[in-house]
N, C-alpha and C positions, 0 to 999 in steps of 0.2 A: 188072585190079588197079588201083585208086586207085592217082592219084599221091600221095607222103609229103608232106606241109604243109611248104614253104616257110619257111626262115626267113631275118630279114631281119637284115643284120647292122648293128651302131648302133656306132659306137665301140666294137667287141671286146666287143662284151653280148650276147648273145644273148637274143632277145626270143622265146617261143613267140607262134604267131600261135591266137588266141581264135575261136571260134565268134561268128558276130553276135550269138547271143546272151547270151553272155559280158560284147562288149566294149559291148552297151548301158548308159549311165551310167559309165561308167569313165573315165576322164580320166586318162590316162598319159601322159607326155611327158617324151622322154630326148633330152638335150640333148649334142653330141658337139664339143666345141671343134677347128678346123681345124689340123692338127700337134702335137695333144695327145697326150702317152704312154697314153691309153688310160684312163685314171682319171676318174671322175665328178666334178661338183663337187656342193656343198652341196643344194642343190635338187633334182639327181637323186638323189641318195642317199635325200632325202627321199621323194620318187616311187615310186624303183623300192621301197620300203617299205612304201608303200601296194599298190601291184602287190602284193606277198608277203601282205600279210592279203588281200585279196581271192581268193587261188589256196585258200588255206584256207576248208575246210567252214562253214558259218554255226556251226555248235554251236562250233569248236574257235578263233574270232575272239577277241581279247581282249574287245572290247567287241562287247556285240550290241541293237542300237537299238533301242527300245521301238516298242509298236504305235503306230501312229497318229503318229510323228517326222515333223518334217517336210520336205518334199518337195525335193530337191535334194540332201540330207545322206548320205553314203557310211554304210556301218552299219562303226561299228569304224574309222572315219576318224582319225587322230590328226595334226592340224595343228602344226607347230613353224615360229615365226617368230626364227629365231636371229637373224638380222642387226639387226631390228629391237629384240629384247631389247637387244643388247649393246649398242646405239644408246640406248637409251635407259636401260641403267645406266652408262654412259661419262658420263651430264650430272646435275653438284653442285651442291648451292647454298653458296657460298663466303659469302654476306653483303656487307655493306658490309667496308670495308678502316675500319682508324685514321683516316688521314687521310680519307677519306670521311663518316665517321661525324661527325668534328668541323668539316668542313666544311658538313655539314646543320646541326650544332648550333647552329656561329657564325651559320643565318640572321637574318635579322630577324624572321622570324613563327614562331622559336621562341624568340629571345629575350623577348617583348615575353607569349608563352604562359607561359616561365618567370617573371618579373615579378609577370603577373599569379595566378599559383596560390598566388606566395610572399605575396605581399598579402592574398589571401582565405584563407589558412590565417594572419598575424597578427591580420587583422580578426575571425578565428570563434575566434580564441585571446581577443583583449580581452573581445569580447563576452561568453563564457563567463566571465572574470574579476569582470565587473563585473556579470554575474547572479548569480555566487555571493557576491558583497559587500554585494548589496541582499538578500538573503536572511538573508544574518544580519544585518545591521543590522533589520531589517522582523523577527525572529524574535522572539519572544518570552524573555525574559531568566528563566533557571533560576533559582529562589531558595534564595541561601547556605543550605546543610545546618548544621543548628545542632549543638556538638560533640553527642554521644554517649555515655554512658558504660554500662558493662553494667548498671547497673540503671536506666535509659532505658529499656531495649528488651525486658522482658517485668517476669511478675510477681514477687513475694517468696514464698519456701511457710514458716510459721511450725511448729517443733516446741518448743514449750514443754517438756512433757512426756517425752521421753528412752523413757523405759520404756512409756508407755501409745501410742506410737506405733509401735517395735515389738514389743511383747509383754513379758512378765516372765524367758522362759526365752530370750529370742534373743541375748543378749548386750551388751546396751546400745550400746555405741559402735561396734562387733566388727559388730552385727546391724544397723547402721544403713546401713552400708556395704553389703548386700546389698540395699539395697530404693534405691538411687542410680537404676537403671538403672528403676522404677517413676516416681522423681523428672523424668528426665529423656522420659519421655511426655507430662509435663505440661506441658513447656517452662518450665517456670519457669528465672529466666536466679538466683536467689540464694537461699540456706535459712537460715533464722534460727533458729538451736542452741541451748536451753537457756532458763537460763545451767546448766552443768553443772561448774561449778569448787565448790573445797573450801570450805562455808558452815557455820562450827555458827552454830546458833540465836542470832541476837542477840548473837552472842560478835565485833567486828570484831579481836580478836587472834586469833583462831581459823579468819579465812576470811582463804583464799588465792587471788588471782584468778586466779594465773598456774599452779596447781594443779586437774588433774583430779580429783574427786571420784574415790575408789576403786572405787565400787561402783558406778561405769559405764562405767570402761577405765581404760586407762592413756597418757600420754603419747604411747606409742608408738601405741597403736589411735588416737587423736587424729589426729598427724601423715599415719596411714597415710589415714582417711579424707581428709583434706587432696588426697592426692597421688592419689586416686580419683576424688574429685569433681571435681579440676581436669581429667582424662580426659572427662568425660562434661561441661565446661562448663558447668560448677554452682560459683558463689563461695559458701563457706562465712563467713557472719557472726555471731560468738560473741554473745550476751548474759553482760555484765559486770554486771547489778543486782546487787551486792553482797549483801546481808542477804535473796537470794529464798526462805530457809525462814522467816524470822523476822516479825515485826507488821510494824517499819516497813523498806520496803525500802532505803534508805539509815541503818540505825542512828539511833542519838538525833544531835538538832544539833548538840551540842557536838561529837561525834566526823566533824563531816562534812571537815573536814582531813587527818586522817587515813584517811579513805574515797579524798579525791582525791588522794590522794599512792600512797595502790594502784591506783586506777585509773590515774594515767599511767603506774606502774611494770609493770601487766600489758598493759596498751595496748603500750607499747614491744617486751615481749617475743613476744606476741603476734604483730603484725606480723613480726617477724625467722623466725617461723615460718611466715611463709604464709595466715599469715588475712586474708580480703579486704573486712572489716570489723567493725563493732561495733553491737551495739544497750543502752540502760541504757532501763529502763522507769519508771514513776513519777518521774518530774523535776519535777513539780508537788510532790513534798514532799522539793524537795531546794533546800534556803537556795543563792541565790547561780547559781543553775542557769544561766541565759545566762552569766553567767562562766566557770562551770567546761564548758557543753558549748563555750563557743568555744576555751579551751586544749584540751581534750578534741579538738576538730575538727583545728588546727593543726597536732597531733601524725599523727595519722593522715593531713591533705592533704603534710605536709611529707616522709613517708616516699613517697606516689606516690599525684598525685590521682587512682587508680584506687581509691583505698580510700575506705570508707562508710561516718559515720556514719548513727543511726537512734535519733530519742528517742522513746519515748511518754510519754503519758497519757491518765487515763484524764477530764481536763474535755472537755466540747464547747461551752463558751465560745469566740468565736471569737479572741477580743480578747486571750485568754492566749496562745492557740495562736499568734497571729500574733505575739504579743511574744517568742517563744520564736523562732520562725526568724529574726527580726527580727539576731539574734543572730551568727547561722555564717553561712556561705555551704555550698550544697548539703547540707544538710541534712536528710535525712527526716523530718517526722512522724507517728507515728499516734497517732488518737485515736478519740473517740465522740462527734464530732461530729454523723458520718452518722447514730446512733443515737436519734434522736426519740422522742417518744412517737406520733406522728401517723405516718402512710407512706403520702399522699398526690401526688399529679402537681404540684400547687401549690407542696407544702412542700419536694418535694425538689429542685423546678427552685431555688427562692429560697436553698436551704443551699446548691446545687453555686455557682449565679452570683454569690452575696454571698463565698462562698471563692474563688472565681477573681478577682472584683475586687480581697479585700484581699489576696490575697498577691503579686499583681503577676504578674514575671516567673519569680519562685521556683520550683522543678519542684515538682507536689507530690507525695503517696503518698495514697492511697484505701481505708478498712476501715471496718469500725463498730468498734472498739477495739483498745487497744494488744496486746491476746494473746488473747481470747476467739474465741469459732465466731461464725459468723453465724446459726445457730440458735439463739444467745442472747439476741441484740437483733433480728432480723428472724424474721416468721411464716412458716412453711414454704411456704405459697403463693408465698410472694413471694424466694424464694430466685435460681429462674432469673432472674426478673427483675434482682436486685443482681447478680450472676454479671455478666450483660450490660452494666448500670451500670458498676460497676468496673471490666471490661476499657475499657469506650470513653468513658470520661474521661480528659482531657488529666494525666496525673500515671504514677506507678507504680501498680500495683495490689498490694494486700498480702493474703495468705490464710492463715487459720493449718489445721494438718494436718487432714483431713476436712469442709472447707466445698465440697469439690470430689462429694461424696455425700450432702450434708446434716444431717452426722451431726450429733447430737445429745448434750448430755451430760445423764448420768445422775443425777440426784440424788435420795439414800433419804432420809426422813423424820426430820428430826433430827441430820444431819448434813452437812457442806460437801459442796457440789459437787466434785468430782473428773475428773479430765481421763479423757474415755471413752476405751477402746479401740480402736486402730484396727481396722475389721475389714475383718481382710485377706480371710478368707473364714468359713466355718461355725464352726468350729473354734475359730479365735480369739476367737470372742465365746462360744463355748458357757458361758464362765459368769462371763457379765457379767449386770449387777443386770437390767437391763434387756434382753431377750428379742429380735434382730434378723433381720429376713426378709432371703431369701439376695439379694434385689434391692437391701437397703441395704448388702451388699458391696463391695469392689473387685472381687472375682471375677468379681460377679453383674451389674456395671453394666459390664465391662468386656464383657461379651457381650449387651450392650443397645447400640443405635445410638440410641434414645430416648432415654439416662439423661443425669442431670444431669452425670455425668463427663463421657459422651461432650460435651457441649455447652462444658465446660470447657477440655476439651483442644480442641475448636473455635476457642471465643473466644479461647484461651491461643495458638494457632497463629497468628491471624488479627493478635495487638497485637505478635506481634515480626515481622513481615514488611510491613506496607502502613502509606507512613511517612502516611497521614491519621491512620492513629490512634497511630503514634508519637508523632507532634513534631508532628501537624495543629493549625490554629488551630478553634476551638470558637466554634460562635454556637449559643444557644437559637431556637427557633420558637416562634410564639405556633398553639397549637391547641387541639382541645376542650379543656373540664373535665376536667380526672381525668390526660390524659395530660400527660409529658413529652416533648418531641422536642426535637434540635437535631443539628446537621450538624458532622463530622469533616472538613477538605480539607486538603490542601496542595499549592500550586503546581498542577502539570498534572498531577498524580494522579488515579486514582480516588476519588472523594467518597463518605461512607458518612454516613447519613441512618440515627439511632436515634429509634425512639418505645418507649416505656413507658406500658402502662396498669396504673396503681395500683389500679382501682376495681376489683369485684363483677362489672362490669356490661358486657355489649361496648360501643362507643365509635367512632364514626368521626370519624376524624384532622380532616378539617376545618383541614390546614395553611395557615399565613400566613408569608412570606419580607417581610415590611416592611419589616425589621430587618438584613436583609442586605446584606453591606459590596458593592463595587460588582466587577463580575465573576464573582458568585456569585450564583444562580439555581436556584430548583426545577428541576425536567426534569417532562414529565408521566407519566411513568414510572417505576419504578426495578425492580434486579432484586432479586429477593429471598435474601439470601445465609444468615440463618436467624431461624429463630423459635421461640421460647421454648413454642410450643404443638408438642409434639412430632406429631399430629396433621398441621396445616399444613405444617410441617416436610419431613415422607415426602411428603408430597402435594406443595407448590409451590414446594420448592427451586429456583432458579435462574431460575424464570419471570419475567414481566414483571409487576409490579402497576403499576395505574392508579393517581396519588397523589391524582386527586381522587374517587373515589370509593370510599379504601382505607378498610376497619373492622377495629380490634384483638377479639378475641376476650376476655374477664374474667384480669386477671392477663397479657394477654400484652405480649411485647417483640419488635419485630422489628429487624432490621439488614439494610438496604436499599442499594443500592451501582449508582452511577451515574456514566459516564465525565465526563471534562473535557472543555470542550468551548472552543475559543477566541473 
């Protein structure tokens, strides 16, 4: 019979004794302090720990050490270094102390650090100072915006007519008021009404200025459009011509006293309702006329120089025309000056520049007559082209209702011309004398990008927003025969470059800058912002044109626009 296995006793532990090969690779060691009550310390505990996963099966181990681990490492070993953790979470970092902290401060080679940061942070402050001081001084200097007033900054729309603008059944005053929001596509920034006051025929005790005509509203339909069109930023400006059914439109001479004693007395009332101006037409046959338009003026600047006179006539003498404004200050006129018998590049550069010299600083206004279409002094060919004129001339632009479609008025054999109908669409013309295609519409050009409208509302968008052609100063160019050109600028704007060919025939520009003040220069390109050839138009809006090798097409105009350059 075997002897039973030996065991060795350790400090009250009982240790089984192992097979050799058992205890190969095992590393046990139990440590027994001399007169210790028999209790392990930290270390055997941890030991005899290891001893207990090793007595256990490989499968039932917590940990079971992958193939190939390496060589030395117990499988399921688990190491604990308490004394050393605790050793080293026992040590803080406390920092420097107060006094510490201002004892490094107080050295010298942080003094001498702080010194020099606070120096180079006032040197990099001056410097910035004195670079943003020579910047503006070295900048180029803005030029004073000149005042403003609303009829500056777009054009005039004229409704002579009352009834043939909107129809016989729409209500005269009532139906004028629904076609505002038509008005206001146009950008027109003022509308000149009538005159629509109470007129008999050459009777001046029977006309009343301060009196609506019955039989195209009443007071009340008056004011209401008043308080509509101010909604939609449209100044309403009444025509006051006195005697507008009768031969002479100011009565006989003798009675012109008593013309101007109504006239200031509807002027007055006028104003206290809201009207944002006046227009009297024919002043050429009115005795005394610079006298009565400058009281006439005083009265309407004295209530609020936001209000506006507007005289016509119908000479295009210049030397009248100039003797007339000569008179008021901001005064409008229109006339048929622009109205030639010729409609050449020559003739019209020589009307616009001998009118710009003599009226000096004076603003002015721009039409071929004081109430007419421009279908009645200009040939239809040549309509885009004035369209374009007018807007981008230094002045106001003035339009009476349907020059923005071309229309035309109708006159039958043997009797006067009559103000045509507006056509709103099919309908409204179905029985006018004269017979119109659905493309001479508002309808019909309102669904064309090519139409002369659409070009209107163009040009009409373009003169109340880019001040070159607001308030820009104006220089002609000398170029081919036939055409006109000359350049729109102001200050550090965009610059806008018009030519007009008057002629038949296409035309290359062939521009010359001679005559140009000093800081203003061609560019050798411009871009092309529109053109009167609806063709070119779709095709090279926005492109670059080359200006020395540019050609107009017969009848065209283009508007060309080219940055500031210092």
């Amino acid at each position: 019979m075997d002897p039973e296995p030996t065991e060795h006793s350790t400090g009250g532990v009982s240790v089984p004794r192992q097979p050799p090969s058992a205890q190969t690779g095992l590393d046990v060691q139990v440590v027994s302090a001399a007169g210790d009550s028999g209790t392990m310390s930290q270390d055997t505990e941890v030991d005899m720990k290891d001893v207990e996963l090793n007595e256990l099966e490989p499968e039932k181990q917590p940990m079971n050490a992958a193939a190939g681990a390496a060589a030395g490492e117990k499988n399921g070993l688990v190491k604990i270094k308490v004394a050393e953790d605790e050793a080293e979470a026992g040590v803080k970092f406390t920092g420097l102390s107060k006094e510490e902290l201002l004892k490094v401060a107080g050295s010298p080679g942080w003094v001498r650090t702080r010194w020099a940061l606070l120096l180079l942070f006032w040197l990099g402050w001056l410097g910035m100072l004195a670079g943003a001081v020579v910047i503006i001084v070295r900048a180029p200097r803005c030029r004073e915006l000149p005042v403003q007033r609303w009829w500056h900054k777009g054009a005039l729309y004229r409704i002579g007519d009352l009834q043939a603008f909107v129809g016989q059944e729409a209500g005269g005053i009532a139906g004028l008021k629904n076609h505002l929001e038509y008005l206001s596509t146009l950008k027109v920034k003022g509308l000149v009404l009538g005159p629509i006051h109470k007129n008999q025929k050459d009777e001046v005790n029977e006309t009343d200025l301060k009196q609506i005509d019955p039989t195209l509203g009443s007071q009340e339909d008056f004011k209401d459009l008043l308080q509509s069109a101010k909604k939609k930023s449209i100044h309403i400006i009444l025509d006051l011509t006195p005697n507008y059914q009768g031969q002479n439109a100011w009565f006989l001479p003798a009675e012109a006293d008593i013309v101007a004693t109504k006239v200031k007395e509807a002027l007055s009332s006028w104003l206290q309702d809201g009207v944002d101006g006046f227009q009297v037409r024919d002043v050429g046959k009115l005795t005394n006329a610079s006298l009565y338009l400058a009281e006439w003026q005083n009265i309407t600047k004295n209530f609020s120089e936001d209000r506006l006179l507007i005289a016509g006539t119908e000479s295009s003498d210049l030397q009248q025309i100039v003797n007339i404004l000569e008179s008021t200050r901001d005064l409008l006129l229109t006339s048929s000056y622009l109205s030639g018998p010729t409609s050449t590049g020559e003739h019209t550069e020589s009307l616009v520049t001998r009118y710009l010299n003599a009226t000096g600083d004076h603003w002015c206004s721009w039409s071929v007559s004081q109430a007419g279409l421009l279908t009645d002094s200009i040939p239809a060919r040549l309509l885009r082209l004035y369209q374009l004129l007018l807007f981008t001339l230094p002045g106001t632009p003035v339009f009476s209702y349907g020059d923005e479609l071309g229309l035309q008025a109708a006159a039958l054999p043997g009797q006067p011309v009559k103000a045509p109908f507006m056509p709103w669409n099919e309908s409204t013309v179905s029985h006018t004398a004269r017979p119109v295609s659905p493309n001479m519409t508002v309808k019909g050009q309102n669904e064309d990008p090519g139409s002369l409208l659409t070009q209107f509302r163009r040009l009409s968008d373009l003169r109340g927003k880019e001040r070159s052609l607001l308030h820009g100063d104006f220089h002609a160019l000398s170029s081919s025969p036939g055409l006109f050109s000359y350049i729109r600028h102001w200050d550090q704007n965009e610059r806008y470059l018009v030519l007009l060919n008057f002629e038949d025939v296409g035309l290359s520009a062939r521009l010359g800058a001679s005559n140009l003040p000093a800081g203003i220069s061609l560019p050798a390109s411009a871009n092309l912002v529109l053109s009167t050839d609806s063709a070119r138009q779709s095709r090279e809006e926005g492109t670059s044109l080359e200006l020395e090798n540019l050609s107009l097409n017969p009848h065209e105009g283009l508007l060309l626009q080219f940055p500031f350059v210092a």
